[in-house]
Z-matrix of the N, CA and C atoms (Angstrom, degrees):
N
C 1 1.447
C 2 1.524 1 109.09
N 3 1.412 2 118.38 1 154.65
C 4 1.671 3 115.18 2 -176.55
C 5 1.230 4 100.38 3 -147.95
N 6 1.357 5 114.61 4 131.84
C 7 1.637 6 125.64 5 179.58
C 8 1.666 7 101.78 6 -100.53
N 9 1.150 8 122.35 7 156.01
C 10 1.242 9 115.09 8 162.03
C 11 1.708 10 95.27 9 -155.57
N 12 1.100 11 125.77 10 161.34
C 13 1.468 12 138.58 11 148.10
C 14 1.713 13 122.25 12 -77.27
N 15 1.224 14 105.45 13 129.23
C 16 1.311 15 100.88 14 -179.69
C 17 1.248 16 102.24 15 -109.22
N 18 1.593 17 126.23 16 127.90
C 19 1.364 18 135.61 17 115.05
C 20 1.464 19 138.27 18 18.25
N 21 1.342 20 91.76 19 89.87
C 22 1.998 21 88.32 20 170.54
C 23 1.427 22 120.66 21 2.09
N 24 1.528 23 96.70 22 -76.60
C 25 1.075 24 106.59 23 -158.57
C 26 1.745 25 126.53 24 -85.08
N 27 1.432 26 89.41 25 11.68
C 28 1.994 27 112.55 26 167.58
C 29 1.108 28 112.61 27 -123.75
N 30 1.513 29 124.63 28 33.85
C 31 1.642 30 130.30 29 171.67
C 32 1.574 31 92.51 30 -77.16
N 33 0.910 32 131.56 31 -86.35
C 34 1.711 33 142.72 32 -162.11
C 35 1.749 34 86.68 33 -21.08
N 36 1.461 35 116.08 34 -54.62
C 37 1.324 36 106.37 35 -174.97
C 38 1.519 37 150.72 36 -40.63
N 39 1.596 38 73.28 37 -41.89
C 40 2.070 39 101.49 38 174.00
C 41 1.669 40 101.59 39 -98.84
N 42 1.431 41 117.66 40 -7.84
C 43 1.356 42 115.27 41 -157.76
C 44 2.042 43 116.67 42 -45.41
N 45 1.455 44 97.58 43 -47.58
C 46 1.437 45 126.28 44 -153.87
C 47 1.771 46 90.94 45 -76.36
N 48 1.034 47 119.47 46 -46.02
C 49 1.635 48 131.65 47 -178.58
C 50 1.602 49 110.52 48 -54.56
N 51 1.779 50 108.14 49 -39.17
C 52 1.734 51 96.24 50 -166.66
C 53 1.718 52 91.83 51 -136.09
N 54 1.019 53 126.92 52 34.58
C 55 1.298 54 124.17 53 152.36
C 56 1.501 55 100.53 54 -104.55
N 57 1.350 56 158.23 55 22.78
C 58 1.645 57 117.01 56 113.88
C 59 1.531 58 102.36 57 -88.14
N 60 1.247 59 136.28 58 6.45
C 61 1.631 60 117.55 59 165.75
C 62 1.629 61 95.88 60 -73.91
N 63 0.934 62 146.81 61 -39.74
C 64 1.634 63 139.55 62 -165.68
C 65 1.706 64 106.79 63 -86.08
N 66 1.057 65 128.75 64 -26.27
C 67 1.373 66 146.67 65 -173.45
C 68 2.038 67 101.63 66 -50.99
N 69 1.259 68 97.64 67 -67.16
C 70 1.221 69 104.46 68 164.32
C 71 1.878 70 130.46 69 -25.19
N 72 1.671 71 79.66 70 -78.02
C 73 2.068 72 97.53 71 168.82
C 74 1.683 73 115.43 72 -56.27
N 75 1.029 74 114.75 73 -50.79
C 76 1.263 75 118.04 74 174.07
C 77 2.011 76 125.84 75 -42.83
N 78 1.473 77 89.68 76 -50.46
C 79 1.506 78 101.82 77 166.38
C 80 1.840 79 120.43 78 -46.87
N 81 1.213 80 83.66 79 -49.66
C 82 1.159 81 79.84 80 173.65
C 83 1.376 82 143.95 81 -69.11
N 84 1.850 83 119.01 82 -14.37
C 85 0.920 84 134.25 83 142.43
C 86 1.387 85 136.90 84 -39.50
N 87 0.746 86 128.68 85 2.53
C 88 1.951 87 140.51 86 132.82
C 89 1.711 88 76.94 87 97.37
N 90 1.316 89 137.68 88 45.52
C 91 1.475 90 119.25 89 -174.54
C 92 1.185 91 149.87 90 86.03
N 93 1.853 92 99.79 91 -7.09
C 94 1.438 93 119.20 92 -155.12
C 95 2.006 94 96.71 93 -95.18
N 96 1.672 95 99.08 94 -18.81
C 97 1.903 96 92.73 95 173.81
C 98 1.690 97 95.31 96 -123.64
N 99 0.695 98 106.18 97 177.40
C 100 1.549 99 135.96 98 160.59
C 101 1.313 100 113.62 99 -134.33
N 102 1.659 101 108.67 100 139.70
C 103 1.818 102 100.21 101 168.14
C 104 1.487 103 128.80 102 -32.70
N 105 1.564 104 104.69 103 -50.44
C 106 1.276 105 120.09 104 -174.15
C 107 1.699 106 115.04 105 -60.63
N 108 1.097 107 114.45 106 -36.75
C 109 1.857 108 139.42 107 160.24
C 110 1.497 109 107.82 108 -28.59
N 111 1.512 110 105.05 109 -59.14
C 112 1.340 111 109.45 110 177.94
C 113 1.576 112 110.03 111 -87.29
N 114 0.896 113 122.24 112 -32.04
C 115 1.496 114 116.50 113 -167.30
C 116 1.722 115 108.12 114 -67.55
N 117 1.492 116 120.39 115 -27.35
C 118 1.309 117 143.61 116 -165.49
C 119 2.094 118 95.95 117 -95.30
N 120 1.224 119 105.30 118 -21.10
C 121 1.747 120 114.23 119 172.42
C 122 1.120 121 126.52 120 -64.09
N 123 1.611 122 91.56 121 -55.40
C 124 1.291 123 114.90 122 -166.40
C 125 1.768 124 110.30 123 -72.81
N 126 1.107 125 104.76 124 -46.86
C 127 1.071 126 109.90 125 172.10
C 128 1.311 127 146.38 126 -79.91
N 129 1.594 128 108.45 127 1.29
C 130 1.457 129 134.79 128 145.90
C 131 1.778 130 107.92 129 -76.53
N 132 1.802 131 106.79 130 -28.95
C 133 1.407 132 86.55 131 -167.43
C 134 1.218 133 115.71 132 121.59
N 135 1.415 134 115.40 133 -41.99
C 136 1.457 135 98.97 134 168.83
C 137 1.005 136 134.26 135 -71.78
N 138 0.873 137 117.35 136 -16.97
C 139 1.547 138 121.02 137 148.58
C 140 0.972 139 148.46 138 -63.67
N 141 1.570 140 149.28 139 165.07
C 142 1.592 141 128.03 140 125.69
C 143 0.794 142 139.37 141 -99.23
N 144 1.130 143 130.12 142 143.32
C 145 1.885 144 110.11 143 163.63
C 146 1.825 145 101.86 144 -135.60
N 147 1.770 146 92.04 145 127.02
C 148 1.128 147 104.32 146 174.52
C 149 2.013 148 109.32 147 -103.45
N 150 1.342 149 117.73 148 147.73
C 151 1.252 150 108.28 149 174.76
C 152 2.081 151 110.62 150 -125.24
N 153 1.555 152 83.13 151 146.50
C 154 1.998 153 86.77 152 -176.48
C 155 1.709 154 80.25 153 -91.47
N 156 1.452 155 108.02 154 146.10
C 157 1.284 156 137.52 155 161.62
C 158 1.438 157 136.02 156 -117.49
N 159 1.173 158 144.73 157 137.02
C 160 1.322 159 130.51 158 171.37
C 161 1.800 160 117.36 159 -79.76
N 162 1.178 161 126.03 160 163.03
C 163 1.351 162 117.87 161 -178.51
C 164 1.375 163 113.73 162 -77.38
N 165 1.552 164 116.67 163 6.89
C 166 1.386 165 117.80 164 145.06
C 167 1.384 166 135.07 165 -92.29
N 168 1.559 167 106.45 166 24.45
C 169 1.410 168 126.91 167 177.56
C 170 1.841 169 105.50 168 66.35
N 171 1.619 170 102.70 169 -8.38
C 172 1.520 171 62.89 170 164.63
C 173 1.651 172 133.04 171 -117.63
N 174 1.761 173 121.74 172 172.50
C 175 1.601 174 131.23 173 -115.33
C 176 2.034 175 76.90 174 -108.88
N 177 0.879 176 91.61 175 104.18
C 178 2.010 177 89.07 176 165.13
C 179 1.145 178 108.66 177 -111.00
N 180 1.256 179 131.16 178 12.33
C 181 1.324 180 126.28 179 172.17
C 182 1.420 181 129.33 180 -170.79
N 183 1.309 182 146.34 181 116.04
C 184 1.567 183 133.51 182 145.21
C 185 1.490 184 148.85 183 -115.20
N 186 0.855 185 108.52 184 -158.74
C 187 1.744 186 101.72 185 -175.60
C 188 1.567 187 105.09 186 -143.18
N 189 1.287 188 120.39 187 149.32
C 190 1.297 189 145.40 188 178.40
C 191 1.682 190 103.52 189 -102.93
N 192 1.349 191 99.66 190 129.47
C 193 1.746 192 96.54 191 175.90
C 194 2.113 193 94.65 192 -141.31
N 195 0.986 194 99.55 193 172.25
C 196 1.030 195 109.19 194 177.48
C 197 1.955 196 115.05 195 -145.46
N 198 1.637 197 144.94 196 163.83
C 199 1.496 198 113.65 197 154.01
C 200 1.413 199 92.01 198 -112.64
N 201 1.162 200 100.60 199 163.92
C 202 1.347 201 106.26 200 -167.22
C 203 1.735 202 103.03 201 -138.05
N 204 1.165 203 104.58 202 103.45
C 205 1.786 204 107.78 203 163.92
C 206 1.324 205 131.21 204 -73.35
N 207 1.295 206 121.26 205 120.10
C 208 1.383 207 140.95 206 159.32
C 209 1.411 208 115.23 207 -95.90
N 210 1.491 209 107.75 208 152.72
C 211 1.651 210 99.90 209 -178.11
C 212 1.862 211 127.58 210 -51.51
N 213 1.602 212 96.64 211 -27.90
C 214 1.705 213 79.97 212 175.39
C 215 1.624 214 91.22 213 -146.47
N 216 1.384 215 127.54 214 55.55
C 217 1.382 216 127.95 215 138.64
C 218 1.575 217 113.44 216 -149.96
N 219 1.127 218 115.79 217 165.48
C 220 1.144 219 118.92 218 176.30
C 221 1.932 220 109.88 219 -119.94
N 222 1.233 221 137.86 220 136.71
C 223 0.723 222 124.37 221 -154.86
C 224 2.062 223 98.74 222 -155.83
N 225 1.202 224 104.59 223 141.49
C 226 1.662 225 128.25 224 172.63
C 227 2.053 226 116.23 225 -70.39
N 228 1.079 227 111.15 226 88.20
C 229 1.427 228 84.62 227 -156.12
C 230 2.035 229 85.14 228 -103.73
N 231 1.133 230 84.41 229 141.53
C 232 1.388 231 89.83 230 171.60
C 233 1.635 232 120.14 231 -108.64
N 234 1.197 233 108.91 232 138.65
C 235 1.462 234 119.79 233 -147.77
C 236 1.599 235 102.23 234 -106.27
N 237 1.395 236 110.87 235 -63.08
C 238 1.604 237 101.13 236 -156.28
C 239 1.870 238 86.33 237 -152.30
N 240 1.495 239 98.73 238 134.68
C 241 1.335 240 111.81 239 -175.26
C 242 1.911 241 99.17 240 -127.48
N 243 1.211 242 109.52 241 137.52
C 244 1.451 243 113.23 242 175.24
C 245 1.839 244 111.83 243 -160.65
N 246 1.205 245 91.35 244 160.63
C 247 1.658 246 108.12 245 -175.21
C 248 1.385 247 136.71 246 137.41
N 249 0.840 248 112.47 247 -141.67
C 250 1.935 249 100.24 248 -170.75
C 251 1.612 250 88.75 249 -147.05
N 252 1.235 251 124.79 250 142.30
C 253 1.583 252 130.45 251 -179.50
C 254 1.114 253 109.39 252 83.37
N 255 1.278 254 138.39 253 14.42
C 256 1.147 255 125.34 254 -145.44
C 257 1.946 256 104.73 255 -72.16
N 258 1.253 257 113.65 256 -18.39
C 259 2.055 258 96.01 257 177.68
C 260 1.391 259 88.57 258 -79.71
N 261 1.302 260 143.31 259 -27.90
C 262 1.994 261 129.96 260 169.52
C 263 1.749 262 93.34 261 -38.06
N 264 0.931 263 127.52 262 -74.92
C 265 1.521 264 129.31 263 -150.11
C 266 1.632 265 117.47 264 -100.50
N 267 1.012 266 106.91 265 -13.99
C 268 1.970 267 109.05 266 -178.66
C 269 1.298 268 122.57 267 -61.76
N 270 2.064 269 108.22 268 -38.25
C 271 1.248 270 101.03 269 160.37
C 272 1.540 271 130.28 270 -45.59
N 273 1.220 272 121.68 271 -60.71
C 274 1.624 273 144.92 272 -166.83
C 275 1.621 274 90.63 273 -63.84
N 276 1.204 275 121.44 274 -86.70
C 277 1.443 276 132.20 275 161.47
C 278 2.107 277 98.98 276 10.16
N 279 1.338 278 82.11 277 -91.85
C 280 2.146 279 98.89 278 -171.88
C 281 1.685 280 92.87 279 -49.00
N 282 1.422 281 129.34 280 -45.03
C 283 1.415 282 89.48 281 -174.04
C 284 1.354 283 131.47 282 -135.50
N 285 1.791 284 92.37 283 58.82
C 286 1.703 285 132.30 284 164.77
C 287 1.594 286 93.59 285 -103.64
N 288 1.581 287 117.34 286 -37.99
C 289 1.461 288 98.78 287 172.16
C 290 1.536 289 128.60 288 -95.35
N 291 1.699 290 106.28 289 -9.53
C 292 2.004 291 93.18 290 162.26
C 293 1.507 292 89.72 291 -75.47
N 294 0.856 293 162.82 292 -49.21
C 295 1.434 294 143.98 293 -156.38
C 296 1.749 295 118.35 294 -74.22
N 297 1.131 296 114.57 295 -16.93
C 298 1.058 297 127.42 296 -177.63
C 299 2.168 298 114.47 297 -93.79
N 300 1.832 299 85.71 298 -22.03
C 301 1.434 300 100.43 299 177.57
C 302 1.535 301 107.67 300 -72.38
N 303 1.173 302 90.00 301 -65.47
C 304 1.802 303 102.37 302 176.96
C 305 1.583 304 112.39 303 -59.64
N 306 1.121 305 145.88 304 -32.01
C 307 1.593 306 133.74 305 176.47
C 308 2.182 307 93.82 306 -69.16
N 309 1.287 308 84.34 307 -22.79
C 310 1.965 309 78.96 308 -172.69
C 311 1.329 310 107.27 309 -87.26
N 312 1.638 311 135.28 310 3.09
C 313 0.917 312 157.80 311 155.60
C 314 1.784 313 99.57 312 74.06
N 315 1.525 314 101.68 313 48.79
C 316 1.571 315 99.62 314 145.97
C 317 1.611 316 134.63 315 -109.28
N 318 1.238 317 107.94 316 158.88
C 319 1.860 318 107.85 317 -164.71
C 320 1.405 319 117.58 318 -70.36
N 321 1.458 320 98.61 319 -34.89
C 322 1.687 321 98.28 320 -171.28
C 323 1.867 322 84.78 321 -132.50
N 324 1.831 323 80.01 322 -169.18
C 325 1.912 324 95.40 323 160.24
C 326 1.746 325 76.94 324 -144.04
N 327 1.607 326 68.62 325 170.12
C 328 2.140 327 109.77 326 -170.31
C 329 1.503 328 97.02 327 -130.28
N 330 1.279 329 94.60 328 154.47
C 331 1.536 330 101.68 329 149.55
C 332 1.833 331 94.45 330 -175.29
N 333 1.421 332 100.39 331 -172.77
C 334 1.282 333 105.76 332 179.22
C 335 1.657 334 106.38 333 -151.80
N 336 1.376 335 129.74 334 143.84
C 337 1.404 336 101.11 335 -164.29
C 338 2.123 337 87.55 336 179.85
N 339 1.524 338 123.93 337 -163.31
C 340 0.902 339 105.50 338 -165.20
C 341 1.328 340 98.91 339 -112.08
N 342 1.478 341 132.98 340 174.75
C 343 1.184 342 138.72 341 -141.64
C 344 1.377 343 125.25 342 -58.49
N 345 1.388 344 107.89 343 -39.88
C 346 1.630 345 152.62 344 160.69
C 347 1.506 346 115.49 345 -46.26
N 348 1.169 347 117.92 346 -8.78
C 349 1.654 348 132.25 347 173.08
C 350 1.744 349 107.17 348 -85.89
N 351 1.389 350 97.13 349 -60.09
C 352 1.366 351 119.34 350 169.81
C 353 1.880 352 115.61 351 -23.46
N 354 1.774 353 105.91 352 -58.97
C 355 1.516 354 94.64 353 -178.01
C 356 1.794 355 93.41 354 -95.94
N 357 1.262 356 133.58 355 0.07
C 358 1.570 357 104.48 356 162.66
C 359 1.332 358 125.05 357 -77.95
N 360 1.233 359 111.67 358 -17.20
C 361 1.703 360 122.23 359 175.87
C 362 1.011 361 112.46 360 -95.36
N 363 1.582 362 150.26 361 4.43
C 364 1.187 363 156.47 362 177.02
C 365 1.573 364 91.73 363 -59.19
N 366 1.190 365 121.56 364 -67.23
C 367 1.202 366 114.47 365 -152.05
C 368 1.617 367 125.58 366 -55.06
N 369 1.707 368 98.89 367 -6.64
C 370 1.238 369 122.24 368 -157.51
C 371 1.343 370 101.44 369 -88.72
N 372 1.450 371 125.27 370 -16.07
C 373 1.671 372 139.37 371 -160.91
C 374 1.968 373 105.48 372 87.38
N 375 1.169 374 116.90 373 40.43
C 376 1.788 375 110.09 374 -154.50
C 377 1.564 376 79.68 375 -133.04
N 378 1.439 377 87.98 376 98.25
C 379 2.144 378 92.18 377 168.11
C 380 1.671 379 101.19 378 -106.87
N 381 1.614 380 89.88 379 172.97
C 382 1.160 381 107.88 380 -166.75
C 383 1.743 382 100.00 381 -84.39
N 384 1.778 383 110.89 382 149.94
C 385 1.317 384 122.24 383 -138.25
C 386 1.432 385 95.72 384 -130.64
N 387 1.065 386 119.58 385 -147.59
C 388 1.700 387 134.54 386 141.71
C 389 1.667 388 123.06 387 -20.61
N 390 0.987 389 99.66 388 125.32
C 391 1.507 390 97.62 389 -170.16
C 392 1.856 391 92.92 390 -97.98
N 393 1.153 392 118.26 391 134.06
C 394 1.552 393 104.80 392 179.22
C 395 1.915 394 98.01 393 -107.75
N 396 1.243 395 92.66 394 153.68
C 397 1.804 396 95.17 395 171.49
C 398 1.954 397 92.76 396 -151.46
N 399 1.918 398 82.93 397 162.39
C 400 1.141 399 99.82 398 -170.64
C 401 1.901 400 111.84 399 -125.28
N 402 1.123 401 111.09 400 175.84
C 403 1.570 402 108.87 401 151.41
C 404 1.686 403 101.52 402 -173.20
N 405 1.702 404 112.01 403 136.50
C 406 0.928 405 118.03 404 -169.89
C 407 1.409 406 109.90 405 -62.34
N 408 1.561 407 145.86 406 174.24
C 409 1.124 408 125.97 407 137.67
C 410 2.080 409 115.88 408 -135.83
């Protein structure tokens, strides 16, 4: 399996491949992204998007990351994960991005996601944090 990060300016490239893998995660965001949200991120940059590949180039999976500043940490927050196989590639995936956190000189990573994330990332040292809640109005 091979992770790589893509480049601003080679999103359009991978675009068509992992926008229905993000389609999914996004929904669930009560409204707050749209596909297009990220696709328009990433490619300014604020974003990331890294994609798992097979060595037949093709993309079954990626991840959305973002860094995110607070007044006295800096932190990896991971946003939106999608694809098909995903225990094939999650190992490699999680730790292309602590390594990628720390050369970017943030302290932790974040994310927020549904309960079921919680015991696949355990193994990673990534406990459960902040509980977030919502209500429409």
């Amino acid at each position: 399996m091979n992770i790589s990060f893509v480049p601003p300016n080679h999103i359009n490239d991978v675009w068509e491949a992992v926008e229905g893998f993000l389609a999914p995660a996004v929904k669930v965001t009560n409204g707050r992204y749209m596909v297009e949200d990220i696709h328009s991120a990433t490619r300014r940059g604020d974003m990331q998007l890294w994609i798992a590949f097979t060595d037949e180039k093709d993309i079954i999976g990626c991840e959305v990351t973002a860094i995110s500043e607070y007044p006295s940490r800096r932190f990896l927050t991971l946003l939106f994960t999608g694809g098909k196989e995903l225990r094939s590639w999650r190992n490699e995936m999680t730790q292309v991005l602590l390594r990628w956190a720390e050369d970017n000189q943030c302290s932790g990573i974040e994310g927020c996601g549904r309960e079921g994330w919680i015991k696949m990332l355990e193994p990673y040292g990534i406990k459960r944090g902040l509980v977030m809640f919502e209500k429409d109005l």
